[in-house]
Structures are given as C-alpha cells and as structure tokens.
Steps between C-alpha positions, in 0.01 A plus 500: 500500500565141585147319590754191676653484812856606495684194688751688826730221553857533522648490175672152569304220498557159541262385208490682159149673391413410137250707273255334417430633153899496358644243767745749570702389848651719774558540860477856497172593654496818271455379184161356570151611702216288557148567275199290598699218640774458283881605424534707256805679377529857449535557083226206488285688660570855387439280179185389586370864636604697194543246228806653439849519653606778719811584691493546866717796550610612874424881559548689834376826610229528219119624591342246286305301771184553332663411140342172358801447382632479878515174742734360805671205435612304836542860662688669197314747280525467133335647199378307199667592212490346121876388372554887374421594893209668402222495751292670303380166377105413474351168553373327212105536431283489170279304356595138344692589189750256584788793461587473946658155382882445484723169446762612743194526772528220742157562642179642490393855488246564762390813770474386821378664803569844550561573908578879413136585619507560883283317727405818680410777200541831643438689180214591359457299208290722269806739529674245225193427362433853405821497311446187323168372533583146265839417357459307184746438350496402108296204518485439878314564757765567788411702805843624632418792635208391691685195618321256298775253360477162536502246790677184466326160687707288722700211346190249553258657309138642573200407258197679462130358400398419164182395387562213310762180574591149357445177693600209307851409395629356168693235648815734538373660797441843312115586523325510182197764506198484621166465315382857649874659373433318139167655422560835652858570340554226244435518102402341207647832297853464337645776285842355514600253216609196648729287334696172473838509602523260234341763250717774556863532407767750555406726208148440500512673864769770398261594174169457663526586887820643614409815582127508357293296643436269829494164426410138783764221432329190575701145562450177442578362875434861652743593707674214519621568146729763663588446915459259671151573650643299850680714590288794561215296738451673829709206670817541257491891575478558819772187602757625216412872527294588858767740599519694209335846555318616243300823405115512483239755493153635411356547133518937528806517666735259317463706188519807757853347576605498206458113386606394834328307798517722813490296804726212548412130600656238497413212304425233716226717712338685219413108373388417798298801510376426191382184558339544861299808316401269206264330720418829729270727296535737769915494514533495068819726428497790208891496522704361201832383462700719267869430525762576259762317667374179589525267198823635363622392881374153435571204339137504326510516138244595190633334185329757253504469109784627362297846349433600905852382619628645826826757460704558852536923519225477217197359661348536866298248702216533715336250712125493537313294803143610638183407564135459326424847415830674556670692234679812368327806383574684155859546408756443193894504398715332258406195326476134688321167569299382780472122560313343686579192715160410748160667454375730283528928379215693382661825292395810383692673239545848327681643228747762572267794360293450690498502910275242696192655610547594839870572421800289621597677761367390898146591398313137592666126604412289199173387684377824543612589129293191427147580737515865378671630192463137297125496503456855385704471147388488181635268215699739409698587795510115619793334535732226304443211756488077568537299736911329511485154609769281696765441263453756226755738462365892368757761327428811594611833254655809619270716612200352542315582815380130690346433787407197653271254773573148605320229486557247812843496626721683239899349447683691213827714347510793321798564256493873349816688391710743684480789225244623254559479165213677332521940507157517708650266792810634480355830576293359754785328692700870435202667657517253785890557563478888452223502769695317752745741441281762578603696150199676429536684155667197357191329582301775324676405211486158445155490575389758219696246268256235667225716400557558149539089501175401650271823574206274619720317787319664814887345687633793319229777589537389859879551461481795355254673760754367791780646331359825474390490830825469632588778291183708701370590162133369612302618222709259237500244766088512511499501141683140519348388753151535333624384175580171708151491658306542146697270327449275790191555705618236778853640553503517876865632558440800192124632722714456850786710344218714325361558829805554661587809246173623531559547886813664390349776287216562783204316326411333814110381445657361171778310670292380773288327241755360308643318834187350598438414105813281535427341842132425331661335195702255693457524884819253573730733334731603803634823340180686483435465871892657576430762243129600580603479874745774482316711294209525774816565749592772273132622500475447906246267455591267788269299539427383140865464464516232791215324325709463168838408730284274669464304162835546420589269761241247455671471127878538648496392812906466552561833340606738759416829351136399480464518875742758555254715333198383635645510877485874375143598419402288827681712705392793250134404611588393845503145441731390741438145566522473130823660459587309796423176321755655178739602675529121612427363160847680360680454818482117366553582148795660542614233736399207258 
C-alpha cells in the first residue's frame, strides 16, 4: 500500500509534476503521489517498493481488499500484477548472494513499510501464532505471520548511539578515526597478500588470484592513481548530488534485505547527519550507505587495471558511505572488488566450506559479531582478515564469506558480478531464486547437491532444516537444524529455528531454553524477543511475554508489530495505561 500521499487535484494543471528519480514530466495528477516530500511517479516507485516492475491492472467487483497485492490509486482500485498478470508474485528477500540484481532494474530493491497491520487489532494474536509460531524462511528471519516485517525510516534519516566516533578530519572534511576506535577495532594482523599494482600483471592475477585467493592492490598515489579523489569530498557531494536519494541501512538487516539498504535518505542529510554525529558521541549513527544505484547514476569514475575492468550488464556497483564503526555483517556472491576512496576497512574473511562462526545470516551487527563471537575463536576457526587502507583496491573471489568495520568516516565502491560462475554459487543463487518462488521440492533438491559439495557448510544444514520444515517433516528438520548448531556452536538463527521446532513437536521446557539461550548469546538480536514473545503468548504467559515485547521495542522502536503485541499482554494483565501509551505509539507509526 502506498506509504505517500496520493495528490486530489484536478487532473489539469497549469504546471507539469516531474519525478524526481526518472525526470519524467506530466500534468496528469495520476501518474504521480507524493512520498516523504517529494514527486514521485508511479512505476518509479512501484520500482523502488518491489525492486521489480509490476503492472497496475484495473479490477472491479473483486474481494481482494485484504490482498497485499491490493491498493487505491487516486480513487481507482487496482491489483499488482507482474507483466504475465500474475499476482501471485512475492517480494524479493534472501540473504546477499547478489542473485535479486538485474541490469534492466532502474532502482533499488527494498521493503518498505507494511500498513496492512491495523491500528486497532481485534484478533487475538496467539490465534496466528499458534499456527505459525516463527516463519523462517531459508536463510531469513521474517516474521509474516506475526506481523513482524520491516519498517522503513522517513526520508531524513534516524541514527542510533554508538560507542565509539571520529573527531578530527583529514583535510577533506571526512573524519578519520579516533584513537579509542583504533585500539579497540584496528589491527596489526594481515592475512591478505598485498601487492604492487606495479607487480602484478594480467596473467599473474588470472593464474594466481582470480578465483583463489583475496588479494590488497596498493598504488603509488593512492587513490588518486584511479578518480579523482576531489570529487568525492563532502562539499563536491552534497552540491553535485544532495538530491539524490539513496538507500542505507543497519549491519543485520542489509544482508536481511538481500544486499540492499532499507531505509532511504537522501544524500545531502545523511552527510550532514554524519557529520553533526561525528562530534556527538551520544547522536553516532550505526546506519550505512549501501546503494546500488548511485555511482552508475553519476559522473564519478574508478579507472581500475585492466584485469578488474568494469563490463555494463556484466558487473554491478555499489556505493558505500558510513561512519566510524559502521559496517555490514557476514554475507557473499559472485566475484568483485572493493576500493576504497577515504578512510579505512577492517575485513574478515572465510572460505566457502566453511560458514563464519555465528553464521551469515541476521545473527549479530558486525560489532556485536566482533564483542562476542570474535573473542571466543580459536586459531583455527579465525578468520582471513587486514585492515584496507585509503586507496588500495581488494579482489574479492566468489564465494567467500566477508564482513567488514570502518575505520573513521568510510567513502568506497564495490564492483561484483551479476552471475556466478562457479557450481557452488550457482546453486546458491538457484537456491535463492527457487525460494522466492516459493518452490519447495526444487529447493530440496538443489540443496542436497549443495550438500554432497560442501557437507561441513552449517549455510546448508540451516537450509536444509527450513526446507523440511516447510515440508512439516520436523524430525528431519531437527536433525538439520542440530547439525547446524554442532558444526557451529554460535549459530543464532539454526538454535532460534531449533527452538522454534521444538515448540512444534511439544518439547516445551526444551524450547523455552533454547529461546532464552539465544537472547543470552546476543541480547540486541531483535528476532529472539518477536519469537520468544509469542511463544509465552502461546503458553498464556502474559506477563513474561510483555516483558520480552517490552524489549522488543526498546531494540525496534519504529516497528509496529512490536507494540501491537505488547498493547496485548497489557491489556491481557490489565495494563491499561500501558496499552494506552501503545496504542498511541502505532497510531504514529502508522501515520509516519
């Protein structure tokens, strides 16, 4: 449903609106509605909603109010059909495999708020929750049948505290990081070879790296060797660019989103955010650009050697901009090259066999990955890492899981291609596709082939156990499940789902345990709190169950369901103020 304002005008107007994504010009008052302030047209922002194109087709006389696939559009009611006039279509979700990409896209996938949740809940919601306690789905934690999808933020974007920030500048305005940042997150370690560009021709990197290994370009002149560093100052930016919405989002849920950021901001105010926070420990911001769409927009370049060259309908582009100690948790796809333009990348690296401790899925942020999983490996399970400096460019192979943290204010673009080449990704982008699709035994069986490939990838258990949860045949599922958890004690999403089955096949004390195992393990982990909570529900434990809510709101506080559900156990335990106070707190969500 349309989070703008639909403009009522007469259909004639004196002055044409223009879009201001395409440009596109009319004076028909229908082709356009209004979303946080600005004009936007109607495919650019079915676009932006579903990352894909859809048709909107004119129905009368059908009882699919209720439909998400159903909206008004200036007082006619359509449907939202793909180009086939399905409307069976799902939105895109997964975790980053790079797969939800296509050339012909125009802009970025992204969920946005969903307003199908009423602001007064009549229902009962352990009625649906007694159906479907947890809906994971593959790799994802998505709670659609409790409510719980995801909030977007308005177009000027809201930071959160961190616990560390930068203060000084370089001299390009970008804030370099802070002696506190440097010893708590910086390192002297460096597992990557790092070469010469000067040492390293086109067969040298074909015969050595392509494919094999990372490796850290470094540069005689930094980046100056290949942009012109000028241009991409805070100044330059936001007086060439300021308008230009782009997507941003938090470490967990941009690889929850597939790759994508998740709340838009435009550029100009997310630098100015950035900067006022810079010198506001209390006001630092976790959020991190992550835009596909921005530099191929531009006019900024990155004149790479010729062995990483750039391929129109080949390659795609992300652009990275965030703060001292933002980031992007565990994830991988096809092969590609990140380089670096202002400040500095610490990354952590693992081979395709083997799954990041903790998993990739939305398990921890990077920081919390860092505090609390990091500490507790041995040398065996630790991870490729160094530190990328300004200016160095570092090739990335298919498949290999990264993650990273910055280091003072963070300026870069990420190059990575469109489609896998090797017969593990391409099975792992198939996966991805076929679980969009909702095709369940095809799923089944490309994962066994994924199985046979790399039997000690807990990505693959975890798959496995959802699969055959879907299919209700719990006992394989568990077996999954724990084969996930003991080849990776620290696999939050494989003990939720764990739990979650256990609930399922009446182990209750087992389940309970498992829940509060998770919320132990990492307490900021939002999904525990929406799936614990609605267990207790389940279990008529009221008042516990508003506790957990409670927190769920603290972590989450614009996501709607969160309250929705606590507003019930207060009035479950007669806390009326309380659900008084809710009721209020989604009446301006859903307003927002």
């Amino acid at each position: 449903m349309p989070v703008g304002r639909i403009i009522r005008r007469p259909h004639s107007l004196q002055e044409p609106k223009t879009c201001y994504r395409c440009q596109h010009s009319s004076k028909n008052v229908k082709d356009f509605l209004r979303k946080n302030g600005l004009t936007i047209c109607w495919e650019c922002y079915m676009q932006s909603k579903y990352g894909q194109y859809r048709q909107l087709i004119k129905f009368k006389g059908m009882s699919v109010r209720k439909s998400n696939n159903y909206m008004k559009r200036s007082g006619d009611e359509y449907l939202l059909c793909d180009q086939k006039g399905s409307v069976d279509m799902k939105k895109p979700h997964g975790t980053y495999h790079g797969d939800n990409t296509d050339k012909d896209k125009k802009h970025t996938t992204k969920n946005i708020n969903n307003n199908d949740i009423p602001i007064e809940n009549n229902h009962v919601p352990y009625k649906a929750v007694i159906l479907l306690l947890l809906a994971i789905t593959g790799p994802v934690v998505i709670f659609n049948d409790l409510g719980f999808t995801f909030m977007s933020h308005s177009l000027k974007s809201t930071f959160q505290k961190q616990e560390t920030y930068s203060t000084h500048e370089d001299g390009t305005g970008w804030h370099k990081a802070d002696d506190i940042t440097l010893n708590k997150y910086s390192t002297d370690i460096c597992s990557i070879e790092r070469v010469s560009v000067h040492d390293i021709s086109q067969k040298k990197f074909e015969t050595e790296y392509k494919h094999k290994k990372p490796l850290i370009i470094q540069f005689t002149q930094g980046a100056s060797d290949w942009t012109d560093v000028n241009q991409w100052i805070p100044l330059q930016l936001i007086e060439k660019y300021g308008s230009h919405v782009l997507y941003s989002g938090k470490p967990r849920e941009i690889v929850r989103h597939g790759g994508n950021g998740d709340t838009e901001t435009r550029l100009d105010y997310f630098i100015n955010e950035l900067m006022t926070s810079s010198s506001n420990a209390s006001n630092q911001t976790d959020l991190y650009v992550f835009d596909r769409y921005f530099f191929k927009d531009s006019n900024l370049y990155i004149k790479a050697p010729p062995y990483l060259e750039q391929q129109d309908g080949v390659d795609d582009s992300m652009f990275f901009l965030g703060a001292s100690t933002s980031g992007v948790s565990f994830h991988k796809h096809a092969e590609g090259w990140n380089a670096v333009i202002f400040g500095q990348k610490r990354w952590f690296l693992y081979p395709k066999e083997k799954t990041p401790p903790g998993g990739m899925y939305p398990g921890y942020s990077q920081l919390d990955w860092f505090h609390h999983v990091y500490p507790m490996l041995d040398e065996s399970n630790k991870p490729i890492e160094c530190i990328q400096h300004a200016g160095d460019i570092l090739y990335l192979p298919e498949s290999m899981y990264h993650s990273t943290i910055n280091l003072g204010h963070t300026v870069a673009v990420g190059i990575q291609k469109i489609q896998a080449v090797s017969q593990i990704e391409k099975l792992f982008y198939k996966d991805n596709k076929l679980e969009r699709q909702g095709l369940i035994i095809e799923r089944l069986s490309v994962l066994k082939k994924l199985y046979e490939l790399i039997p000690e990838n807990a990505e693959v258990h975890l798959k496995l156990g959802s699969v055959y949860e879907d299919l209700s045949d719990l006992k394989t599922a568990e077996k999954y499940y724990q084969q996930a958890i003991d080849i990776d004690p620290f696999f939050l999403v494989a003990i939720l789902n764990m739990a979650r089955v256990k609930s399922k096949l009446n182990e209750k004390d087992i389940a309970d345990t498992m829940f509060r195992k998770v919320i132990k393990m990492n307490p900021n982990m939002w999904d525990s709190y929406a799936a614990y909570g609605s267990f207790l529900i389940e279990l008529q434990k009221f008042q516990e169950a508003l506790l957990i809510f409670k927190k769920g709101c603290e972590l989450q506080p614009n996501m709607h369901p969160f309250w929705d559900y606590l507003r019930y156990c207060q009035e479950s335990v007669g806390d009326w103020e309380g659900a008084k106070y809710s009721k209020e707190k989604m009446n301006k969500l859903s307003k927002s």
